[in-house]
N, C-alpha and C positions, 0 to 999 in steps of 0.2 A: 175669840171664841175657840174654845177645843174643838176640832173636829173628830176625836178618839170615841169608835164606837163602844170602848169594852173599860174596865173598870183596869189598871195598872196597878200593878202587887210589886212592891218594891223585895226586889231580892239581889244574893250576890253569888251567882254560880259562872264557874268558869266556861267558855266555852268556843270552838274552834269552827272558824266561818271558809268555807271553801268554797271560793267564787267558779262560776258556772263561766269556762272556756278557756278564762286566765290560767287558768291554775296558780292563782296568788290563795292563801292559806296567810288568816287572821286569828293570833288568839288574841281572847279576851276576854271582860268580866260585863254578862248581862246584868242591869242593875235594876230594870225593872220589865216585865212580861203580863200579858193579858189572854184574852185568847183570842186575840189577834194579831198580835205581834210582838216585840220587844224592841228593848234600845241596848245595842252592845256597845261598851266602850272598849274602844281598841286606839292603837297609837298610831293604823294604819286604816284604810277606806277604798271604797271604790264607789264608782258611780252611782248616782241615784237609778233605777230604771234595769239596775244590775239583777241576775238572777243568781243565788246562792245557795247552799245545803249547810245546815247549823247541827254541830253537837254539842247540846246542850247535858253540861257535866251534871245529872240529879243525885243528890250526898245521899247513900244508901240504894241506888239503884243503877240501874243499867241506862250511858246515854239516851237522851232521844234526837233523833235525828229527822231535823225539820229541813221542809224547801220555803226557803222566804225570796220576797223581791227586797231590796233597798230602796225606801221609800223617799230617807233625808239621809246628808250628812252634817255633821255639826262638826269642825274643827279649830274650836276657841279654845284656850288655854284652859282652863275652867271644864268643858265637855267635850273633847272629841270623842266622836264614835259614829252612829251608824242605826238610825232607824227602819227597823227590817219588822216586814208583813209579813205573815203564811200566806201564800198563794193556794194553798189546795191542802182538803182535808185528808189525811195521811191515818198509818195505821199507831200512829202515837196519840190519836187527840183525847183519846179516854187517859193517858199516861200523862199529857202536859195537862190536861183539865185537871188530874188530879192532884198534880207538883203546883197548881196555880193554887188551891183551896188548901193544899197543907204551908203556903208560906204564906197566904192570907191569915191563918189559923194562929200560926205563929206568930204573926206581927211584924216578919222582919222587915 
């Protein structure tokens, strides 16, 4: 059974994960976003329960810049990467709700 409260919009924007104390910095490519959270695949990870800041690259706009926790990790040949939640609503959610419906729109 899914536990995903929000609808998953499959997309491919790039985007650059800075873990909160490590200062380890992950780029990578979100492959799908809701507005709850996303799944970044990256070739590196950090712990589940980790707290992070995402800039999320939007094609024709200016980043947005989200605070996610890291929910899962998956590192199979096949999907690694990194199941990240927004933890707290921010002054982007009007800007990610609206990059969520223009790539729902599109179909990507």
């Amino acid at each position: 059974m899914d536990k995903r409260e929000a609808v998953r919009v499959p997309v491919h924007v790039k985007a650059r994960c800075r873990c909160a104390g490590s200062g380890i910095v992950i780029e990578g490519l979100v492959e799908d976003v809701s507005r709850s959270g996303m799944f970044l695949r990256a070739p590196k990870w950090v712990r589940p329960g980790s707290a992070a800041e995402i800039d999320l690259v939007v094609p024709g706009d200016e980043a947005l810049r989200l605070n996610v926790e890291v929910v899962r990790v998956e590192h199979s040949d096949g999907k690694a990467g990194m199941g990240l939640r927004f933890v707290e609503p921010t002054a982007t959610s009007r800007s990610l709700a609206n990059f969520i419906m223009r790539q729902h729109a599109s179909g990507r």
